[in-house]
BAVOLO-766967 format. One record per residue: residue number from 1; residue in three letters; x, y, z of N, C-alpha, C in turn. Coordinates in Angstrom, 3 decimals, always signed. Example, Ala and Ser with C-alpha at 12.3 -4.5 7.8 and 13.67 -1.06 7.14 Angstrom:
<pts>
[1, "Ala", [+13.190, -5.690, +7.800], [+12.300, -4.500, +7.800], [+13.200, -3.300, +7.800]],
[2, "Ser", [+12.850, -2.250, +7.080], [+13.670, -1.060, +7.140], [+12.900, +0.030, +7.870]],
</pts>
This chain:
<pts>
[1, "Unk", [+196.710, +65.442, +90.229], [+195.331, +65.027, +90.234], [+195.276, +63.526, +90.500]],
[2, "Unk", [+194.381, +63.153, +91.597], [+194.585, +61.455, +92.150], [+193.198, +61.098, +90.922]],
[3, "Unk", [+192.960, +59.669, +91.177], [+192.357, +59.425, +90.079], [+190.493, +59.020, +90.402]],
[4, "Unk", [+190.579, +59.978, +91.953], [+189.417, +59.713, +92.451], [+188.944, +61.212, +92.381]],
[5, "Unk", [+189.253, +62.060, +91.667], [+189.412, +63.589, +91.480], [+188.554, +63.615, +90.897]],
[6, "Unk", [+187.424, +64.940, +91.537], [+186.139, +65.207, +90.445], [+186.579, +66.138, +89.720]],
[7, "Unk", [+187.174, +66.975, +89.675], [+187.754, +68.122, +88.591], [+187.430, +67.406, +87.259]],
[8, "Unk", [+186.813, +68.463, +86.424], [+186.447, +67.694, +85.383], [+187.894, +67.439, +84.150]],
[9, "Unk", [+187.973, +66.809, +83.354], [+189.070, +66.983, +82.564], [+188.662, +67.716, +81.098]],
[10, "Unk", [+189.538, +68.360, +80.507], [+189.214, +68.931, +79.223], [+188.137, +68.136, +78.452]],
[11, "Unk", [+188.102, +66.410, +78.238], [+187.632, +66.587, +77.775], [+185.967, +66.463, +78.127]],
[12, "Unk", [+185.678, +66.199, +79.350], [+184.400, +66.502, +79.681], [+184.020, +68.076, +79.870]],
[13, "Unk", [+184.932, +69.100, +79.828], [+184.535, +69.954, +79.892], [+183.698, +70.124, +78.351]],
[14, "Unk", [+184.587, +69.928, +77.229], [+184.226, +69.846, +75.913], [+182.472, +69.635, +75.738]],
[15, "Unk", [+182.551, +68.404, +76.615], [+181.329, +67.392, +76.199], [+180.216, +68.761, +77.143]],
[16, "Unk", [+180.674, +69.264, +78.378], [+179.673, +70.310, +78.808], [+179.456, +71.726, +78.112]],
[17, "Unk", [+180.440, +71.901, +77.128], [+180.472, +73.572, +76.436], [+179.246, +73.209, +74.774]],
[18, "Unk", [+179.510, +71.633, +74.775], [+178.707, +71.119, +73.359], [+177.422, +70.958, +74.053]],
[19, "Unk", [+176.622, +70.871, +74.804], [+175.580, +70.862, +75.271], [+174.930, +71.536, +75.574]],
[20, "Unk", [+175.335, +73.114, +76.212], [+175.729, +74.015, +76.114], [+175.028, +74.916, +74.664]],
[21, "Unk", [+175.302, +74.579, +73.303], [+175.004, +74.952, +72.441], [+174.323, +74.266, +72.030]],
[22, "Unk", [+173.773, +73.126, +72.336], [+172.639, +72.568, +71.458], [+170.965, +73.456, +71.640]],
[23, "Unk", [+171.049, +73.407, +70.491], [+169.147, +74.134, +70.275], [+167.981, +73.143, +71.221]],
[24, "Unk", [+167.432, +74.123, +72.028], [+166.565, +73.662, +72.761], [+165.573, +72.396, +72.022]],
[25, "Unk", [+164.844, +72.805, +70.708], [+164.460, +71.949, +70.234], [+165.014, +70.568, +69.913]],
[26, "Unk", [+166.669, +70.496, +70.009], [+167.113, +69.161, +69.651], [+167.168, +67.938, +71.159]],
[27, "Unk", [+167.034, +69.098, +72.022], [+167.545, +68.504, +73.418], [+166.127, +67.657, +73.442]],
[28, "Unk", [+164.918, +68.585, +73.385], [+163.719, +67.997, +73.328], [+163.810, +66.734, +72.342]],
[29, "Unk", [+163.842, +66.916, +71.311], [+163.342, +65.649, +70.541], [+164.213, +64.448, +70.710]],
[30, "Unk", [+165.472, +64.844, +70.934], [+166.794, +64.009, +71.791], [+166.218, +62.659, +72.794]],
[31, "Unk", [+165.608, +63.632, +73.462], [+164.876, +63.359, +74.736], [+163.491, +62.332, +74.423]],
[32, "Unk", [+162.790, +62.994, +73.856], [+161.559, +61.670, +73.149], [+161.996, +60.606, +72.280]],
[33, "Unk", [+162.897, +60.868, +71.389], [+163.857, +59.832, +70.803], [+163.979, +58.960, +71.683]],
[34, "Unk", [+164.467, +58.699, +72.879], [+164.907, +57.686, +74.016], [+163.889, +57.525, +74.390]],
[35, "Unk", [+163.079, +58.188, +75.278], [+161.670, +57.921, +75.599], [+161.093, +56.915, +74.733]],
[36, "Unk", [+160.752, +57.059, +73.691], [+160.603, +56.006, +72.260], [+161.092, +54.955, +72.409]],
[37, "Unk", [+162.153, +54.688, +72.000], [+163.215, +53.870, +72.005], [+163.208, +52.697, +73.337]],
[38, "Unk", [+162.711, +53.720, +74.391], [+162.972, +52.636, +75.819], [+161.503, +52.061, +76.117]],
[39, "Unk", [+160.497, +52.531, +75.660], [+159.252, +52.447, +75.348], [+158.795, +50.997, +74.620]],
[40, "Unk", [+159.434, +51.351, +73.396], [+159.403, +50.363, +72.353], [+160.519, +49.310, +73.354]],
[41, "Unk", [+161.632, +48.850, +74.180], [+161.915, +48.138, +73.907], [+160.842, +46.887, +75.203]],
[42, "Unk", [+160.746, +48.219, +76.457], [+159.994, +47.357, +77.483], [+158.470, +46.854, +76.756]],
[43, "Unk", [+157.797, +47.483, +75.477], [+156.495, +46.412, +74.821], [+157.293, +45.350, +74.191]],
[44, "Unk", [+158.779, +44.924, +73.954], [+159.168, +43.844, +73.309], [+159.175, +43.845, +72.400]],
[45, "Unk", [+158.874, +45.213, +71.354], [+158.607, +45.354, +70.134], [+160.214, +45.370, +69.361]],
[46, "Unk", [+161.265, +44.947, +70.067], [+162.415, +44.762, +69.374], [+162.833, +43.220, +69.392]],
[47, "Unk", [+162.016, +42.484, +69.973], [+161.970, +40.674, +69.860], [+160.992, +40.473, +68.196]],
[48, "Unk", [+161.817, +39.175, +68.048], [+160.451, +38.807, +66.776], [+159.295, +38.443, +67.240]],
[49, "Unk", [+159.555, +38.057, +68.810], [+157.896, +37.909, +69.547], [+157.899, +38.470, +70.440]],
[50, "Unk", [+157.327, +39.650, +70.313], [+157.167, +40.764, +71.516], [+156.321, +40.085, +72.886]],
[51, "Unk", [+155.344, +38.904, +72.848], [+155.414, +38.432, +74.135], [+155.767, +37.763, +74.745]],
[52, "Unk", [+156.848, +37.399, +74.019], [+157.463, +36.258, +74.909], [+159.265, +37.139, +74.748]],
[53, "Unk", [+158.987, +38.395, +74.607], [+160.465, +39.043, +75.357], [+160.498, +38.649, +76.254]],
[54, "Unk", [+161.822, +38.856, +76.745], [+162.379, +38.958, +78.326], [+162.169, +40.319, +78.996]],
[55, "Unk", [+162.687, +41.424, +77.652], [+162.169, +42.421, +78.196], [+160.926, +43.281, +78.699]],
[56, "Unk", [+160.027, +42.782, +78.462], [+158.626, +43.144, +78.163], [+158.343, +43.688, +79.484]],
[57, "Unk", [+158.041, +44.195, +79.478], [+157.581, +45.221, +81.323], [+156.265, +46.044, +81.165]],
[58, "Unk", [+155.280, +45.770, +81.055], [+153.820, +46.810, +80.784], [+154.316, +47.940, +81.970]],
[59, "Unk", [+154.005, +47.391, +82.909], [+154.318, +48.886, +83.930], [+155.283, +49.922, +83.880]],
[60, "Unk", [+156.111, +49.575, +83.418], [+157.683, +50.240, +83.105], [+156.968, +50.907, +81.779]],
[61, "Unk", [+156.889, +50.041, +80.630], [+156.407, +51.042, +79.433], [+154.882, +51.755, +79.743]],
[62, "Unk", [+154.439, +51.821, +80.564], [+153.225, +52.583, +80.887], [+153.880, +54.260, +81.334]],
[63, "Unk", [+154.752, +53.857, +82.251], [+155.093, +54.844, +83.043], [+156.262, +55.470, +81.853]],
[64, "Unk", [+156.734, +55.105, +80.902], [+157.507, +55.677, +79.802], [+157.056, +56.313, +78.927]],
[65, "Unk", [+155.636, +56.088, +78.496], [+154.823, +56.250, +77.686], [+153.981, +57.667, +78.181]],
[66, "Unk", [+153.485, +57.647, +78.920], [+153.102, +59.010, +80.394], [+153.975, +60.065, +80.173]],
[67, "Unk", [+155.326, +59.828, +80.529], [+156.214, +61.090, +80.339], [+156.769, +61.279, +79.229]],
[68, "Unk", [+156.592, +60.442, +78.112], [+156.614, +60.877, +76.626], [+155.454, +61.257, +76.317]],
[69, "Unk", [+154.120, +61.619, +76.797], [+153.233, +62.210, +76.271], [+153.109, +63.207, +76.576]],
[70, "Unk", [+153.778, +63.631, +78.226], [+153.700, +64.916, +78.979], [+154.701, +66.085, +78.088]],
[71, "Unk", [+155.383, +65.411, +77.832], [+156.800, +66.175, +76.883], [+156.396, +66.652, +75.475]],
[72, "Unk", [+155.730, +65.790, +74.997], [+155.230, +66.092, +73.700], [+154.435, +66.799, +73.636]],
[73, "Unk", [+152.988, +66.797, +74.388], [+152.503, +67.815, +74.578], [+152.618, +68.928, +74.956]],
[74, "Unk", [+153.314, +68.905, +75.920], [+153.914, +70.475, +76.676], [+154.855, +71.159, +75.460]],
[75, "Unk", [+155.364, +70.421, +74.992], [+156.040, +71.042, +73.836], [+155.975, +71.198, +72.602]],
[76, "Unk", [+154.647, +70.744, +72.337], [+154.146, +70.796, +70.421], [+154.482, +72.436, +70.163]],
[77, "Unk", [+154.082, +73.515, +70.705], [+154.181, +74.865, +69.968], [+156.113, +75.250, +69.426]],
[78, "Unk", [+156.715, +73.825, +70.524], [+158.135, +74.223, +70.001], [+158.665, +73.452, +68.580]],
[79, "Unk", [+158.111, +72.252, +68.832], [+158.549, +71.469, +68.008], [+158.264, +71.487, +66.305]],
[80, "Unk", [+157.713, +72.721, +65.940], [+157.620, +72.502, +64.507], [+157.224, +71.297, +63.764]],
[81, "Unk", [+158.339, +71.368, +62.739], [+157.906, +69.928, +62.461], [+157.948, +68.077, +62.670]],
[82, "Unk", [+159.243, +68.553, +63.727], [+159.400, +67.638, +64.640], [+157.577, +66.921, +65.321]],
[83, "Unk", [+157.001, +67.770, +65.135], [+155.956, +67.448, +66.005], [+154.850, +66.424, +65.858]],
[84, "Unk", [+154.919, +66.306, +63.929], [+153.658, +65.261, +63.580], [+154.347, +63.988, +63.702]],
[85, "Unk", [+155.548, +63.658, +63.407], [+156.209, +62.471, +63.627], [+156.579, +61.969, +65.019]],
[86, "Unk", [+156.938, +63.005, +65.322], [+156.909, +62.432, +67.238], [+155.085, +62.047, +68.094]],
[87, "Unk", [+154.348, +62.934, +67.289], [+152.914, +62.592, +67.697], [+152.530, +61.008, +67.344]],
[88, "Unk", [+153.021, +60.967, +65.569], [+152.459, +59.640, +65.491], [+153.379, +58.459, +66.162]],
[89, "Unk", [+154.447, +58.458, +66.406], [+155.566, +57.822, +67.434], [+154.720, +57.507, +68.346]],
[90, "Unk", [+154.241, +58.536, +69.563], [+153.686, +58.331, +70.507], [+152.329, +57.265, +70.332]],
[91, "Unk", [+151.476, +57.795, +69.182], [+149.809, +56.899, +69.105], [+150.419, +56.048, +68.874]],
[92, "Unk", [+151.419, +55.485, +68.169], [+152.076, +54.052, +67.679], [+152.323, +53.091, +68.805]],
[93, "Unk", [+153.372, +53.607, +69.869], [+153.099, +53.389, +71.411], [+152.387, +53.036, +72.030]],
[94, "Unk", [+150.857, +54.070, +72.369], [+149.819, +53.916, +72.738], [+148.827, +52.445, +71.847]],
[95, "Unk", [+149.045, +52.547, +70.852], [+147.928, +51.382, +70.732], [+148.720, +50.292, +70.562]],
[96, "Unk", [+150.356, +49.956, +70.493], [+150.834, +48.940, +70.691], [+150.539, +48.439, +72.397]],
[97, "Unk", [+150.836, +49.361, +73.562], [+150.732, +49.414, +74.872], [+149.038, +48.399, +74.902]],
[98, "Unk", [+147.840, +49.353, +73.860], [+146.809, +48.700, +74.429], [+146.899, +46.987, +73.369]],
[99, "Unk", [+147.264, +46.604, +73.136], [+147.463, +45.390, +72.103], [+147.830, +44.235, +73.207]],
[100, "Unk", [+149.499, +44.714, +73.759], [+149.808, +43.709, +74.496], [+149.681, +43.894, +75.725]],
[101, "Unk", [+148.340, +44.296, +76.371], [+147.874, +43.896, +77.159], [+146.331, +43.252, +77.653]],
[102, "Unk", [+146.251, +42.277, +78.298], [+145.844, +41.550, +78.488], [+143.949, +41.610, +79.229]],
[103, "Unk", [+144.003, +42.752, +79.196], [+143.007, +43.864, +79.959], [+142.821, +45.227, +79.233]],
[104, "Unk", [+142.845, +45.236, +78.338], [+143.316, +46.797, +77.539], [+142.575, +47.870, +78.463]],
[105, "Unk", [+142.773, +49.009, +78.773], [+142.431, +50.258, +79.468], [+141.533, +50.806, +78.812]],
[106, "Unk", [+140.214, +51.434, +79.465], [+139.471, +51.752, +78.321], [+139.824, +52.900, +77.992]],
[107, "Unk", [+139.028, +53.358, +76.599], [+139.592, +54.679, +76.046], [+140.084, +56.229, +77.077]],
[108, "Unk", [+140.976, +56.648, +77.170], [+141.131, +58.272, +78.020], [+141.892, +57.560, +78.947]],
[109, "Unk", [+141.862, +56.048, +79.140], [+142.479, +55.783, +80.837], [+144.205, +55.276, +80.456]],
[110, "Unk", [+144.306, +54.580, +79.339], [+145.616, +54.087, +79.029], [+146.768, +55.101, +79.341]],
[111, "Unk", [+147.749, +54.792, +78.736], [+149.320, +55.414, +79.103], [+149.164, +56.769, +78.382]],
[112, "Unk", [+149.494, +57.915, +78.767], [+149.818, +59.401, +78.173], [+148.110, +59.742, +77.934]],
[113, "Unk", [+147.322, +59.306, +77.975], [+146.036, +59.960, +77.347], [+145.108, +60.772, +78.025]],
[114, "Unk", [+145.397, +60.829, +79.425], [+145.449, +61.880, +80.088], [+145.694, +63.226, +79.380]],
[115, "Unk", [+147.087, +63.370, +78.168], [+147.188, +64.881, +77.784], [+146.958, +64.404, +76.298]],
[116, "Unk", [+147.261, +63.411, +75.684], [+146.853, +63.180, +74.421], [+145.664, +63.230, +74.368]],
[117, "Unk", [+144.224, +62.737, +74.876], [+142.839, +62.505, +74.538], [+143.040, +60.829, +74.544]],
[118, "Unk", [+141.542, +60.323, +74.162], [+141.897, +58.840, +73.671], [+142.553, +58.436, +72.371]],
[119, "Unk", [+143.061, +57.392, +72.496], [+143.590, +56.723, +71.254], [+142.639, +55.504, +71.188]],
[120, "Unk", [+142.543, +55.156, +70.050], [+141.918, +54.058, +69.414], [+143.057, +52.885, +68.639]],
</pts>
């Protein structure tokens, strides 16, 4: 095997047979977890001054925020109880999104509220 070889090796096979068995519901919330996470970091909300991050990107967390709402919604009947904490995750998002910006969107038009409704 040269070392430019796609053949996978044992142990990525491993890493594909464990994925494999994960419960649909974990893949999901897996999945908004990061969504979250990458969300929160483009509002800067991981600086002690979220506007004067470096990272701060409104458009980027707009468009993060959108497909964490599409997900959440499409998937509340799966998510049990996963679902009120990932909901309030998301409004947490949403009215941080309308905070640091400079123009706030009016109600129904901001990030994800298209399937959420408005946030306040």
């Amino acid at each position: 095997m040269t070392e430019n070889s796609h053949t996978p090796t044992s142990g990525d096979a491993d890493s594909v047979r464990e994925l494999v068995e994960v419960p649909a519901i974990e893949v999901i919330s897996r999945a908004a977890v990061m969504l979250m996470s990458s969300a929160a970091e483009k509002l800067g909300l991981s600086d002690e001054d979220p506007d004067n991050s470096p990272y701060r990107d409104l458009d980027e967390a707009r468009r993060i925020i959108t497909a964490l709402a599409g997900l959440i919604t499409s998937s509340l009947e799966y998510l049990g109880p996963h679902a009120g904490p990932l909901r309030d995750g998301l409004q947490a998002l949403q009215r941080a999104f309308r905070e640091a910006s400079s123009h706030p969107d009016e109600p129904g038009k901001g990030p994800g509220e298209k399937y959420t409704g408005p946030v306040y």
